[in-house]
C-alpha positions in Angstrom: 0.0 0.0 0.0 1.5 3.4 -0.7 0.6 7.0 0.5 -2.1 7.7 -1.7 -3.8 4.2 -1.0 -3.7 5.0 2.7 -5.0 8.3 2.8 -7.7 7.7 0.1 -8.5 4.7 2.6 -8.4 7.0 5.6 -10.6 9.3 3.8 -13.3 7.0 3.3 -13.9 6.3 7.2 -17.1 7.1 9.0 -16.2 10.5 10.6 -15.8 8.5 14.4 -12.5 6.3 13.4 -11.2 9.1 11.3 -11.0 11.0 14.4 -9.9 8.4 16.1 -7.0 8.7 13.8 -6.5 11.9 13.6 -6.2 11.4 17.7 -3.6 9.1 17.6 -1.8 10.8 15.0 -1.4 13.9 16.5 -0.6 12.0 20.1 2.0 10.1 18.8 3.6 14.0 17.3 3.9 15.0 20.6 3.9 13.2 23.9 2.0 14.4 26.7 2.9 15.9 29.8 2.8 12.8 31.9 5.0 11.0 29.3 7.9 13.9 29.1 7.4 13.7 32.9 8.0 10.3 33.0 10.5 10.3 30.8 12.7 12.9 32.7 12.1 10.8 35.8 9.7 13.2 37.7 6.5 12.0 39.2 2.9 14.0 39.4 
């Protein structure tokens, strides 16, 4: 499957999973607080 495949398959989800997607996506760009926290060795 290339690029195009993929998005024109992600583009073609009902409008739940594609923000599903669009969740992870973005998540997996930047880490959240807790995980840079984590990561440094600080706890909450």
């Amino acid at each position: 499957m290339d690029t195009n495949e993929f998005i024109s398959m992600a583009e073609s989800l009902p409008m739940d999973l594609k923000t599903n997607l669009i969740d992870r996506l973005l998540n997996s760009l930047q880490p959240s607080r807790s995980e840079i926290d984590a990561f440094m060795g600080k706890r909450s």
